[in-house]
C-alpha positions as CSV (number, residue, x, y, z in Angstrom):
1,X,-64.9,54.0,9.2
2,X,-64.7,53.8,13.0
3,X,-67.3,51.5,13.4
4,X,-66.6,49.4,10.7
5,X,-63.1,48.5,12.0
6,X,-64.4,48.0,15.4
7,X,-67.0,45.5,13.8
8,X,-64.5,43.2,12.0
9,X,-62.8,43.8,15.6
10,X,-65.5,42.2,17.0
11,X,-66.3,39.8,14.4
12,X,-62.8,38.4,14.4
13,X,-62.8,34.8,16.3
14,X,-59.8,34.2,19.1
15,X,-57.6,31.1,18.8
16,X,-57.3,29.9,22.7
17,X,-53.9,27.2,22.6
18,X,-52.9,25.6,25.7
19,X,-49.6,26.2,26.5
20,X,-48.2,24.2,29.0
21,X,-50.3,22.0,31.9
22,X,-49.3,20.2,34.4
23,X,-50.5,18.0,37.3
24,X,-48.9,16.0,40.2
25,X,-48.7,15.2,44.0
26,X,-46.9,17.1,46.6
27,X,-44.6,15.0,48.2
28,X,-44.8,14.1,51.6
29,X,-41.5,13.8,53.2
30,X,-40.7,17.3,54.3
31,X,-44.9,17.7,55.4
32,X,-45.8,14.7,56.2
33,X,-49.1,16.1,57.4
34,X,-51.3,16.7,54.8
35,X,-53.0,19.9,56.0
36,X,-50.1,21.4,56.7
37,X,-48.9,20.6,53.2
38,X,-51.6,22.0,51.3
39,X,-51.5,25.4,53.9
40,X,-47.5,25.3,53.0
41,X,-48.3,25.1,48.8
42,X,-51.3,27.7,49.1
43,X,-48.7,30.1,50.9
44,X,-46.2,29.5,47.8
45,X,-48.7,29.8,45.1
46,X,-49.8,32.9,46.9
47,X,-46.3,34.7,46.6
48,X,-45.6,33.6,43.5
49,X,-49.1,35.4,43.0
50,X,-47.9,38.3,44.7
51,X,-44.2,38.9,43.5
52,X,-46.0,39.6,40.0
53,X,-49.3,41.6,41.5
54,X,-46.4,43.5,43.2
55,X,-44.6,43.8,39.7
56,X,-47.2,45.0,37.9
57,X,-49.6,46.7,40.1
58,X,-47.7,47.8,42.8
59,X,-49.9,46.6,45.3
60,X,-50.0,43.5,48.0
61,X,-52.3,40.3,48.2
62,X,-54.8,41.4,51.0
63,X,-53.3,39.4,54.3
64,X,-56.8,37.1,54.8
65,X,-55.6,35.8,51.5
66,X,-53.1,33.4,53.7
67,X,-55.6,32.7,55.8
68,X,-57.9,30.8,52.9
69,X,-59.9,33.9,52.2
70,X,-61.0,34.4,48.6
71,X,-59.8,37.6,47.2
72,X,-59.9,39.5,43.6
73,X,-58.3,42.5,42.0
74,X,-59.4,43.6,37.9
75,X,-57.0,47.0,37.3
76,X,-55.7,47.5,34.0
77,X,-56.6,44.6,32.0
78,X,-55.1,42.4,34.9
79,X,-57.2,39.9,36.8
80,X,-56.0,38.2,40.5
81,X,-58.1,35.8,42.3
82,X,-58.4,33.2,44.1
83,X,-61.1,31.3,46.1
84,X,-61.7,28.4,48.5
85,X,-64.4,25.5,47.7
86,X,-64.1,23.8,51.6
87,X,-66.6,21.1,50.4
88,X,-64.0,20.0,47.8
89,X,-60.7,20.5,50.1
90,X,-60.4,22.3,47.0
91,X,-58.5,26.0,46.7
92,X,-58.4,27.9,43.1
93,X,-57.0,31.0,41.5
94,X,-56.6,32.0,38.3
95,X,-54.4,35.0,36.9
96,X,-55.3,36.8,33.6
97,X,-53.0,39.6,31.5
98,X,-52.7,40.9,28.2
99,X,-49.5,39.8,25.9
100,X,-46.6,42.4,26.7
101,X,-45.3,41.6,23.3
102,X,-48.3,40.6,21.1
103,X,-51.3,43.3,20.8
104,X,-55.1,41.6,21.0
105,X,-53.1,38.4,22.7
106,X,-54.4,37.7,26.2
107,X,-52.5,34.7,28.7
108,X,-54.5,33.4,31.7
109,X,-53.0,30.6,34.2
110,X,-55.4,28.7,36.5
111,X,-53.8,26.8,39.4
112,X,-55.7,24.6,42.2
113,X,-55.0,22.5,45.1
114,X,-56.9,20.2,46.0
115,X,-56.5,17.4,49.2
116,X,-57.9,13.6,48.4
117,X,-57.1,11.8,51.7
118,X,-53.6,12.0,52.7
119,X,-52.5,13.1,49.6
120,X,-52.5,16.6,47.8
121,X,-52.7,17.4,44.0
122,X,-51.7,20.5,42.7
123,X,-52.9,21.6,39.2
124,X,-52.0,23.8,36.8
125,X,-53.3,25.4,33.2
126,X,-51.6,28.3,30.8
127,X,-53.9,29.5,27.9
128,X,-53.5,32.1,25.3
129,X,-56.1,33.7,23.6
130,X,-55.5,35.4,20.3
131,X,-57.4,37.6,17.9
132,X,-57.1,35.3,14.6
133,X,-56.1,38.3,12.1
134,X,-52.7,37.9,14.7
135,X,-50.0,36.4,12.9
136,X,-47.6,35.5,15.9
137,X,-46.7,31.6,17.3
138,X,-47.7,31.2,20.9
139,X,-44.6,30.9,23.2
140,X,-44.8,27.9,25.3
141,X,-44.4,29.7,29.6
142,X,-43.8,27.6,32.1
143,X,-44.7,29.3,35.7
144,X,-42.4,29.3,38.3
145,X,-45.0,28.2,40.9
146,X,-44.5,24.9,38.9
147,X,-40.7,24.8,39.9
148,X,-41.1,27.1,43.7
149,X,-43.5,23.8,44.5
150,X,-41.0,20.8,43.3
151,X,-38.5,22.4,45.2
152,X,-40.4,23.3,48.6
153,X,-41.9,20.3,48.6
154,X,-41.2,17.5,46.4
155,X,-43.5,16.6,43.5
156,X,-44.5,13.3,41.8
157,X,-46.1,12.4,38.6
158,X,-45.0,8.5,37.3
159,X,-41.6,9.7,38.5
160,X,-40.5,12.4,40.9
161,X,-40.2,15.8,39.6
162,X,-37.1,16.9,41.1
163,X,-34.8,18.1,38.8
164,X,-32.3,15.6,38.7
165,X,-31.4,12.6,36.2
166,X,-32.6,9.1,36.4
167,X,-29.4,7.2,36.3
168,X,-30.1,3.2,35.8
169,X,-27.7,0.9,36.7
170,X,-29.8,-2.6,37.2
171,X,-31.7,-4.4,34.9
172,X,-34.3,-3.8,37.5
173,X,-34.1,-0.1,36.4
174,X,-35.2,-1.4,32.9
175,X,-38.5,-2.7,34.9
176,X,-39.1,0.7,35.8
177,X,-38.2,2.2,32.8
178,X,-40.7,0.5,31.2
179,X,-43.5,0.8,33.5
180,X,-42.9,4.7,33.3
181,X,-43.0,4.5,29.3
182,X,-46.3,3.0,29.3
183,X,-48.0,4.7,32.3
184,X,-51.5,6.2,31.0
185,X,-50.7,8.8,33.8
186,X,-47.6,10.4,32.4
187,X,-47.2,13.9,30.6
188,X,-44.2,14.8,30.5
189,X,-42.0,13.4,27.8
190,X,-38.9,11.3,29.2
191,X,-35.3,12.3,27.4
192,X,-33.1,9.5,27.2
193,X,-29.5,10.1,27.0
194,X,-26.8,7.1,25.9
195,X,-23.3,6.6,25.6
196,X,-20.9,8.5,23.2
197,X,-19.8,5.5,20.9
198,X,-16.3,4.0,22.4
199,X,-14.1,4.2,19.0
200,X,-10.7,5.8,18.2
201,X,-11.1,9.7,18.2
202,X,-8.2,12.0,17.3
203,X,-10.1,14.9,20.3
204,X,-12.2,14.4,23.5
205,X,-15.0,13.5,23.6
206,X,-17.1,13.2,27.4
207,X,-19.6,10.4,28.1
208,X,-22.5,12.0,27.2
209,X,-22.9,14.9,25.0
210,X,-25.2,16.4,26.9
211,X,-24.4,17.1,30.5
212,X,-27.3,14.6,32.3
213,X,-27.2,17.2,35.7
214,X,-27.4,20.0,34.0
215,X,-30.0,19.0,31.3
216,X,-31.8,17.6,34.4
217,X,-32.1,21.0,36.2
218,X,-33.0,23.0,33.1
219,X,-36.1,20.6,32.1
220,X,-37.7,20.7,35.6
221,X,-41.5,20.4,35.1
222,X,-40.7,20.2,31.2
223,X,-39.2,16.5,30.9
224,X,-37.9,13.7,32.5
225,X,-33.9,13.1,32.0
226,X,-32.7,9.3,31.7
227,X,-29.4,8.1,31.8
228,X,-28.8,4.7,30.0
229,X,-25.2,3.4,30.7
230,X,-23.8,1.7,27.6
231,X,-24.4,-2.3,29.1
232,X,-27.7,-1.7,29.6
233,X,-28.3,0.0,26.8
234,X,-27.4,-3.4,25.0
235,X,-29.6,-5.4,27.1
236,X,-32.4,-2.6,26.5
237,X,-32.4,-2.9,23.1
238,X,-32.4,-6.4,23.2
239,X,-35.5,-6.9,24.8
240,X,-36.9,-4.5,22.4
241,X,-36.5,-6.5,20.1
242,X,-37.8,-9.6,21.3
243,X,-41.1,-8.0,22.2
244,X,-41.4,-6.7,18.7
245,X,-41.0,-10.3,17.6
246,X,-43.8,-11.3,20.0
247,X,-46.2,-8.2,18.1
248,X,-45.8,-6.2,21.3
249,X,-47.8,-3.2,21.5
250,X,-46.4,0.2,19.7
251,X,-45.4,1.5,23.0
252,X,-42.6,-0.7,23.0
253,X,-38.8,0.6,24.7
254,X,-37.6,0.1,21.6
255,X,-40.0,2.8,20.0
256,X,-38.7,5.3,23.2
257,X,-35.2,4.8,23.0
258,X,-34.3,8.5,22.1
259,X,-30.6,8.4,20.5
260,X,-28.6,11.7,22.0
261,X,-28.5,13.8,18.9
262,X,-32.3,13.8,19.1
263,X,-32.5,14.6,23.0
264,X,-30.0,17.2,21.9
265,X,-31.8,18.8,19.4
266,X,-35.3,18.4,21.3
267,X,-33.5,20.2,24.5
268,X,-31.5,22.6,22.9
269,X,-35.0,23.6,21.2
270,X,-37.5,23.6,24.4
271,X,-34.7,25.7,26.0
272,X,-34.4,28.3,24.3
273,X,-38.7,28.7,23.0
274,X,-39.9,28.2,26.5
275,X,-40.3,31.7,28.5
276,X,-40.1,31.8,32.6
277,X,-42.7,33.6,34.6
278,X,-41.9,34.6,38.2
């Protein structure tokens, strides 16, 4: 009976989801040099690594670590490591761990840094592999490295990553606006929040429904936040429409202009499914 179960164990595929992914620059205004940059992110990512090798293993990155050394520790069903490619200007390292709350579930994360001429990328994958007799959703994680880096540093994608609304005010803006909409290189979805309608209400009502700072700070390395002030909102929709007069592509502003109940619902949604790791 044993080795029956432990067959169909065996048998049983695993369903590996992506979970979340990122990738942008390091900004360059606190480092400007770009050595000492990517020495400054390694260091982060490296005790971000080891507050949770700590954690759960009670034990300490080995010090040449810091120093670019490659290093691994498999105890437990956990797996730490990370590794230099000098040819590449490329560093890697990869954390593995089973599910705490689902049994036969395993989540990895594989981070990298990498330095193409003055600039440096940083990188970053979460997958989760699951035995498919388990009947449990996958809980989006977003890593804290991914937040630890925005904030040491400054990060870019189309837009900076820095945890703190787009507020347009010129039609200039718009020009922006819409250049970030269609930019092949963007990931992260933009949330777009608009004026509370101005008619006679017996309560209060504030500007927005959503506070913009706020909802900026929470969605850090999850979503852009965009403020569109009610006159340009007009002139917004406007163009929208002329472009879909002149058969403009389906990535028209128009087909991005998120009304705030949606961007309610959406963040009200990714905030309370998405899990934090330290």
């Amino acid at each position: 009976m044993q080795n029956t179960t432990e067959r169909q164990h065996r048998q049983s595929p695993r369903i590996v989801e992506c979970t979340y992914q990122i990738s942008y620059n390091l900004g360059a205004d606190k480092t400007p040099d770009p050595a000492a940059r990517f020495e400054s992110a390694r260091n982060l990512c490296l005790q971000w690594i080891g507050r949770r090798l700590k954690r759960e293993l009670g034990i300490r990155i080995p010090a040449p670590a810091f120093e670019g050394k490659a290093f691994e520790i498999d105890r437990h069903g956990q797996f730490y490591g990370a590794a230099p490619v000098e040819s590449l200007n490329l560093w890697t390292a990869r954390l593995e761990h089973d599910d705490s709350n689902v049994p036969t579930r395993t989540r990895s994360v594989d981070l990298a840094l990498r330095r193409v001429g003055p600039g440096v990328i940083f990188i970053l994958r979460c997958l989760c592999s699951t035995n498919s007799s388990v009947d449990a959703p996958a809980v989006p994680t977003l890593p804290r490295i991914v937040r630890d880096l925005a904030d040491g540093l400054g990060a870019r994608e189309v837009l900076a990553i820095d945890g703190k609304p787009w507020i347009l005010s010129t039609e200039s803006d718009l020009d922006g606006l819409q250049l970030a909409l269609e930019d092949s290189g963007r990931r992260l979805p933009l949330v777009m929040l608009t004026e509370v309608n101005e008619q006679p209400r017996g309560f209060g009502v504030s500007r927005f429904v959503l506070d913009p700072a706020g909802l900026a700070t929470d969605l850090l390395g999850l979503a852009y936040v965009c403020v569109m002030p009610r006159d340009l909102g007009f002139t917004w929709a406007a163009r929208s429409r002329e472009q879909v007069m002149l058969n403009a592509p389906a990535r028209a502003p128009f087909a991005h202009h998120l009304r705030t109940q949606f961007c309610r619902l959406r963040a009200e949604a990714v905030a309370s499914t998405v899990e934090f790791s330290m």
